[in-house]
N, CA, C and O atoms as a GROMACS GRO file, in nm:
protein
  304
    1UNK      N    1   7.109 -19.539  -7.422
    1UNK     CA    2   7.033 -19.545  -7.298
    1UNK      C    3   7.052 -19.413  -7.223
    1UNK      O    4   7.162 -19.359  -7.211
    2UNK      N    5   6.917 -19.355  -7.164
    2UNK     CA    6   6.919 -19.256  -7.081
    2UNK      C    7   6.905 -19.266  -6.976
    2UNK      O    8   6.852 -19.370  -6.939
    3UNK      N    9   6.946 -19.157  -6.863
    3UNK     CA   10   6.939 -19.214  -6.724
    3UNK      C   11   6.879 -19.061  -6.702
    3UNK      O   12   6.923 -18.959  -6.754
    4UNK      N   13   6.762 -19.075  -6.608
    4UNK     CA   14   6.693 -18.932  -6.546
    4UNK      C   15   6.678 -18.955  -6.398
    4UNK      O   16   6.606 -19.033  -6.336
    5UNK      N   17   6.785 -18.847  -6.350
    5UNK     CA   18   6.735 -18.816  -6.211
    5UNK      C   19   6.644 -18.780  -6.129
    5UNK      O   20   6.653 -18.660  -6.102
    6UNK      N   21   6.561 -18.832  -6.078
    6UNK     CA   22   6.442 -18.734  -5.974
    6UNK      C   23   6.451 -18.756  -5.852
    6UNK      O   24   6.443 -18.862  -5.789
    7UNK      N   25   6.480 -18.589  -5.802
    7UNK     CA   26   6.547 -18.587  -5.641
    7UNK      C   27   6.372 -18.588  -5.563
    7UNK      O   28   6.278 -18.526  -5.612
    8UNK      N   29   6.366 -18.652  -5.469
    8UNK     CA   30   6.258 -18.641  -5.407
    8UNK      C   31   6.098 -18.625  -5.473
    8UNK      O   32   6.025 -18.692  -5.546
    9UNK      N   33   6.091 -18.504  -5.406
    9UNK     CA   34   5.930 -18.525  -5.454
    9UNK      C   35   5.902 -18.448  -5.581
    9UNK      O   36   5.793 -18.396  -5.606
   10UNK      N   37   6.033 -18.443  -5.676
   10UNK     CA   38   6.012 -18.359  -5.819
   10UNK      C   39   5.941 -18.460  -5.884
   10UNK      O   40   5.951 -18.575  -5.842
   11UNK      N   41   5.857 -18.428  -6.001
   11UNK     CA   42   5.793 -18.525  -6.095
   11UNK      C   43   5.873 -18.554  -6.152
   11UNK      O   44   5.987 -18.513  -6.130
   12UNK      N   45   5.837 -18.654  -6.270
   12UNK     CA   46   5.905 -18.754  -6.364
   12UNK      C   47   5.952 -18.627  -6.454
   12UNK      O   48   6.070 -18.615  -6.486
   13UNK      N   49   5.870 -18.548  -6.485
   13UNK     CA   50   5.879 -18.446  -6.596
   13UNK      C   51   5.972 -18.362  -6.536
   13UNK      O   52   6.027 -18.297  -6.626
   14UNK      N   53   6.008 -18.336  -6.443
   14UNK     CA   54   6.091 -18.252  -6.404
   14UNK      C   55   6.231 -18.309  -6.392
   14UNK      O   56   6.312 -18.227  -6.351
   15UNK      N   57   6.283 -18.440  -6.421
   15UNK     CA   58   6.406 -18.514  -6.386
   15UNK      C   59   6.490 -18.435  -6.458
   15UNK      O   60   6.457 -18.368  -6.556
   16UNK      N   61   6.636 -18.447  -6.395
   16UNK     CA   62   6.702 -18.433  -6.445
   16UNK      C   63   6.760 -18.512  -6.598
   16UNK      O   64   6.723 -18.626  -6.570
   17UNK      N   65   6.819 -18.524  -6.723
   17UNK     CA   66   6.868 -18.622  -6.761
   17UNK      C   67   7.037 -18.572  -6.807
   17UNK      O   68   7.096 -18.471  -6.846
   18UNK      N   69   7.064 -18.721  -6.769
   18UNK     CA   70   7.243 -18.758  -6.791
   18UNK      C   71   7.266 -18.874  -6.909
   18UNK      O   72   7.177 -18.950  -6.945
   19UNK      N   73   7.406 -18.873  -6.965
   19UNK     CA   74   7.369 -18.955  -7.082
   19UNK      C   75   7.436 -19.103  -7.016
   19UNK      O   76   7.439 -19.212  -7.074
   20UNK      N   77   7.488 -19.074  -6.882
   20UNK     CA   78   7.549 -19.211  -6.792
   20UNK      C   79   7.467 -19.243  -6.669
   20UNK      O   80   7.417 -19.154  -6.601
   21UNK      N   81   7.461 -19.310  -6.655
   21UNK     CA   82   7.475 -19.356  -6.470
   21UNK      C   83   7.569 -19.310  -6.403
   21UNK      O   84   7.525 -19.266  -6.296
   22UNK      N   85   7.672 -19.298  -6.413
   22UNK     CA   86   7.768 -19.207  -6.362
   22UNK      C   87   7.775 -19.047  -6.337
   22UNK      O   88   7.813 -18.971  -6.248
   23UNK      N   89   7.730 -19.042  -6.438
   23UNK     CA   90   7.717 -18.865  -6.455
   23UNK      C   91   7.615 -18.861  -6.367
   23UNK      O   92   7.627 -18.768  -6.287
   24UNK      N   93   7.500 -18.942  -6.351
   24UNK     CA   94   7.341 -18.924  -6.256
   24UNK      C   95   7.467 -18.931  -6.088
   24UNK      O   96   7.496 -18.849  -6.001
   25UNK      N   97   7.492 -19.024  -6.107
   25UNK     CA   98   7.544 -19.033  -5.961
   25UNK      C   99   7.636 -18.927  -5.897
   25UNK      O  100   7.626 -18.867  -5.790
   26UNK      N  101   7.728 -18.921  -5.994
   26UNK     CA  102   7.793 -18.840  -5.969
   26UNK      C  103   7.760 -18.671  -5.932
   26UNK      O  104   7.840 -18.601  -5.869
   27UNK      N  105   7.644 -18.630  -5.977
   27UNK     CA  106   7.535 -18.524  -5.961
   27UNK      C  107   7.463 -18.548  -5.793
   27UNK      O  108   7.480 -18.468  -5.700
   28UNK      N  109   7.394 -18.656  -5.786
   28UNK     CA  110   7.352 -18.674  -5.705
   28UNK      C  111   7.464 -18.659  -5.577
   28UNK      O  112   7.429 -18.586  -5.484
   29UNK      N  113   7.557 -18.705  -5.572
   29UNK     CA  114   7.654 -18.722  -5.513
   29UNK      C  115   7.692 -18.584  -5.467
   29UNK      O  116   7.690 -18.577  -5.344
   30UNK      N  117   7.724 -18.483  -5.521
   30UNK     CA  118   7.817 -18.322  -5.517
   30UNK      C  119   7.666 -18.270  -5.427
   30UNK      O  120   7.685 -18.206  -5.323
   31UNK      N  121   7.516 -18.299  -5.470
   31UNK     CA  122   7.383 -18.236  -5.413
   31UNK      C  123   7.390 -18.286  -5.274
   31UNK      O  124   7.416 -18.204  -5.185
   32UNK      N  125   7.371 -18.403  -5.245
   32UNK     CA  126   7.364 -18.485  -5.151
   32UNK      C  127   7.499 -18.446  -4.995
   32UNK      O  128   7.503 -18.455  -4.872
   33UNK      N  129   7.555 -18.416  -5.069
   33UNK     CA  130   7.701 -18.400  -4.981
   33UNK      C  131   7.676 -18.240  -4.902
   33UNK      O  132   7.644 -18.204  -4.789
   34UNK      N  133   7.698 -18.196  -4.980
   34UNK     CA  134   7.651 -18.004  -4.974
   34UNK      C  135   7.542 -17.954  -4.873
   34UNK      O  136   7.543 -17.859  -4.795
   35UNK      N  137   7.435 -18.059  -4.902
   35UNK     CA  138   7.290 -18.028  -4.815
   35UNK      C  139   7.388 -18.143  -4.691
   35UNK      O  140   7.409 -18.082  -4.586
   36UNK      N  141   7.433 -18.262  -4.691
   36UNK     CA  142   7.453 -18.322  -4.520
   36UNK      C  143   7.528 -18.241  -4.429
   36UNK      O  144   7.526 -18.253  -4.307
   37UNK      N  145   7.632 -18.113  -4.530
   37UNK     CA  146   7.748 -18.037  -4.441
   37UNK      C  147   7.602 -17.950  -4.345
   37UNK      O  148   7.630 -17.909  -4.232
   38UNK      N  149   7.437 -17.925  -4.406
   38UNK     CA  150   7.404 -17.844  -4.321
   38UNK      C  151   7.286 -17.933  -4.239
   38UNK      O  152   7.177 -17.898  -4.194
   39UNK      N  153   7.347 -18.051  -4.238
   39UNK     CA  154   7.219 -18.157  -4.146
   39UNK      C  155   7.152 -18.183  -4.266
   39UNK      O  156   7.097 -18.285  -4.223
   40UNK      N  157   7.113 -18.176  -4.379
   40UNK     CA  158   6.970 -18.192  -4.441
   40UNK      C  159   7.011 -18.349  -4.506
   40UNK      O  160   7.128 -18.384  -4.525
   41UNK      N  161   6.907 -18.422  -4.530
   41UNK     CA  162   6.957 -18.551  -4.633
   41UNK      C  163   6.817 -18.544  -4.758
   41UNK      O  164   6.705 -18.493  -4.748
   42UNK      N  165   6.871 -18.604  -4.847
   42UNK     CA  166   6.781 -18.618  -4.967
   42UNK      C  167   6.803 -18.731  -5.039
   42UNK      O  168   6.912 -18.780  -5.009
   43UNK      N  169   6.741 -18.797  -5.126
   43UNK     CA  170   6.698 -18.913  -5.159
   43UNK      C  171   6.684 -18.906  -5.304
   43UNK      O  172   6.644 -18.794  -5.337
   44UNK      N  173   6.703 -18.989  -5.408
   44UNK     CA  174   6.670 -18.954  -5.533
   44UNK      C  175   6.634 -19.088  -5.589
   44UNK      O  176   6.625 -19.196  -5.530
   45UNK      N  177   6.614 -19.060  -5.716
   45UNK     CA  178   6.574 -19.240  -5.774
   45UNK      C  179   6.596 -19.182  -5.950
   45UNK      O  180   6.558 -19.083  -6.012
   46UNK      N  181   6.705 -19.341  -5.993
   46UNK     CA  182   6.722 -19.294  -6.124
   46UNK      C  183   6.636 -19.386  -6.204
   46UNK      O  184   6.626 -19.506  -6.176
   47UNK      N  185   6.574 -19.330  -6.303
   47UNK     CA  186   6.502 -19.417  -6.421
   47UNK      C  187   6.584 -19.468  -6.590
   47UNK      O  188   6.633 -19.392  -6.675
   48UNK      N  189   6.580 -19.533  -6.591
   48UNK     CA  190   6.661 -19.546  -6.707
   48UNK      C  191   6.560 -19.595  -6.839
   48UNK      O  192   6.456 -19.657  -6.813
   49UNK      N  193   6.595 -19.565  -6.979
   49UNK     CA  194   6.539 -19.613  -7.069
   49UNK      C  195   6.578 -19.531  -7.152
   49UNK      O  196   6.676 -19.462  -7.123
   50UNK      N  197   6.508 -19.512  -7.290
   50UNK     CA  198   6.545 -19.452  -7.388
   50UNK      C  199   6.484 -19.280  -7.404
   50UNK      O  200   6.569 -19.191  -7.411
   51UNK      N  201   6.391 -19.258  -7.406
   51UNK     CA  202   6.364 -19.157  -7.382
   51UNK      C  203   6.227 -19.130  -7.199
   51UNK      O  204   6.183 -19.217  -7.124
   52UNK      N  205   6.210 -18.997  -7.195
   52UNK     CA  206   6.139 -18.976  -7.103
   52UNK      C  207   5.966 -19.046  -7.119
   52UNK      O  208   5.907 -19.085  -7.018
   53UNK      N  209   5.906 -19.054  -7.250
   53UNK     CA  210   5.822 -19.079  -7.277
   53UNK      C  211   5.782 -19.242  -7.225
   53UNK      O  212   5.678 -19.288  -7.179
   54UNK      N  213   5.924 -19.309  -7.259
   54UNK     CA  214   5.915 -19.478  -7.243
   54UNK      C  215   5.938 -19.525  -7.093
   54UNK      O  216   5.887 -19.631  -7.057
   55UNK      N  217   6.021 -19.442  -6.995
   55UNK     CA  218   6.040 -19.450  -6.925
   55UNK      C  219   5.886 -19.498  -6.760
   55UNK      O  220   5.792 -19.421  -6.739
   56UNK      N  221   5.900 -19.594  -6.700
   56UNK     CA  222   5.849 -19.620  -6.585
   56UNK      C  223   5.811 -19.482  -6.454
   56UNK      O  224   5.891 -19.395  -6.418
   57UNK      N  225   5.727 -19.492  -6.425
   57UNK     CA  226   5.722 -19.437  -6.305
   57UNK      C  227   5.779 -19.458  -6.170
   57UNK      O  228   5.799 -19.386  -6.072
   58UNK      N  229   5.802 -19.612  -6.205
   58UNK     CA  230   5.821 -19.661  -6.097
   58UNK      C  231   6.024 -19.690  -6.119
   58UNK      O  232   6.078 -19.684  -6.230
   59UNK      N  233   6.076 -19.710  -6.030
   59UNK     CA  234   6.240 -19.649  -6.056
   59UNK      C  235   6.360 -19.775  -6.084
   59UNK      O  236   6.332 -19.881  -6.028
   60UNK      N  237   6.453 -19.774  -6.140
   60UNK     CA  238   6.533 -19.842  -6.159
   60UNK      C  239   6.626 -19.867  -6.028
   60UNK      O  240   6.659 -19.980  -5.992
   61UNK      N  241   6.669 -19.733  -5.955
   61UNK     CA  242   6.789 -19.750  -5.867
   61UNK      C  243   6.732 -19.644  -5.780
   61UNK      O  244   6.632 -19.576  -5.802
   62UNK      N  245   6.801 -19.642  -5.689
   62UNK     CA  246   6.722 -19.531  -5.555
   62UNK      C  247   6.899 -19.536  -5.509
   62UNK      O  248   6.990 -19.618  -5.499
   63UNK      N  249   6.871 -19.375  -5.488
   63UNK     CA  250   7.032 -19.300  -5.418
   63UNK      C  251   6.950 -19.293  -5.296
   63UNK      O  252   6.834 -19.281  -5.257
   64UNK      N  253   7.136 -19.311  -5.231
   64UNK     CA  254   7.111 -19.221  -5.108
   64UNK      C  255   7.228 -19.230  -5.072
   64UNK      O  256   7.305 -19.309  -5.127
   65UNK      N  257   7.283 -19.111  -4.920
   65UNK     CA  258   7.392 -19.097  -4.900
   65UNK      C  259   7.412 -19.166  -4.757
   65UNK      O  260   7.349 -19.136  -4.656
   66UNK      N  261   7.503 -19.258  -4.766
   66UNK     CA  262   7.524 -19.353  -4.652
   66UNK      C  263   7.563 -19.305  -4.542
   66UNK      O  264   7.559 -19.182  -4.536
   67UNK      N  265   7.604 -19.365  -4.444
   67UNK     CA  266   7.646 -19.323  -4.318
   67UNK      C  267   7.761 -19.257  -4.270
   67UNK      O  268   7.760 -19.181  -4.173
   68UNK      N  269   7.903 -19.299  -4.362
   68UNK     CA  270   7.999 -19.216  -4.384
   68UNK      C  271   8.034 -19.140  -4.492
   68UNK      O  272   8.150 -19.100  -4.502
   69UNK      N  273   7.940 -19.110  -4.588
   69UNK     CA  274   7.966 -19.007  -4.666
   69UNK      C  275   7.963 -19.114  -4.810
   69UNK      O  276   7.889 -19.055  -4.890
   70UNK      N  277   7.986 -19.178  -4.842
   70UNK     CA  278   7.956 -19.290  -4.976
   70UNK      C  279   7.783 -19.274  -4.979
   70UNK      O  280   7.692 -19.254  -4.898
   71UNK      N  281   7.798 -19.295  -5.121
   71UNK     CA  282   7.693 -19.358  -5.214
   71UNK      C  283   7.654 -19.432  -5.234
   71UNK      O  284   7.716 -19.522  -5.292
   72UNK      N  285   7.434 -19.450  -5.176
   72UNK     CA  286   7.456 -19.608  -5.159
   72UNK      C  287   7.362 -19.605  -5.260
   72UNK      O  288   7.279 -19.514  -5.264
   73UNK      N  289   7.366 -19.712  -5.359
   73UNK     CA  290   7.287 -19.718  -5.538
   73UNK      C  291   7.220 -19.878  -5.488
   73UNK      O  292   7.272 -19.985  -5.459
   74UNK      N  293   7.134 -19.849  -5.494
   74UNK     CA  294   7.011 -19.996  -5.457
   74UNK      C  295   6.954 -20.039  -5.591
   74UNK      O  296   7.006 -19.962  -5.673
   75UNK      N  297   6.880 -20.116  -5.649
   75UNK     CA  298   6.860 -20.183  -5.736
   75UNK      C  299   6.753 -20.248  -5.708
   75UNK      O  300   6.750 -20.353  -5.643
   76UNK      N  301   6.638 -20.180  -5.765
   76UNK     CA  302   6.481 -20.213  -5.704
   76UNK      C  303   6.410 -20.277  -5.774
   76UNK      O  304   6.296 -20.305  -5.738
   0.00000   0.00000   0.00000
């Protein structure tokens, strides 16, 4: 199973891919943190499946960075 990141308004084709959920989060996580030290917030959504081809448009999990600094992983 593959997991592909897409931060905001990047296309599907442009995702990142990780071979975990972890590794996605954990990415998202180090991006997310870096941009709040300068005010900014960003949003991502991971897709999961086997390759990019099989994969949905529509998203498995949606990041975002919570109110005190945690990771909040939703399940859509």
């Amino acid at each position: 199973m593959i997991v592909y990141l897409r931060f905001a308004e990047e296309y599907l084709e442009d995702s990142k891919r990780f071979e975990s959920k972890k590794a996605a989060i954990d990415y998202f996580a180090y991006t997310a943190r870096e941009l709040a030290r300068y005010d900014q917030k960003i949003a991502a959504t991971l897709h999961v499946g086997k390759s990019l081809d099989e994969i949905a448009e529509y998203p498995d999990f949606v990041l975002s960075l919570g109110p005190r600094g945690g990771i909040v992983c939703e399940r859509v």
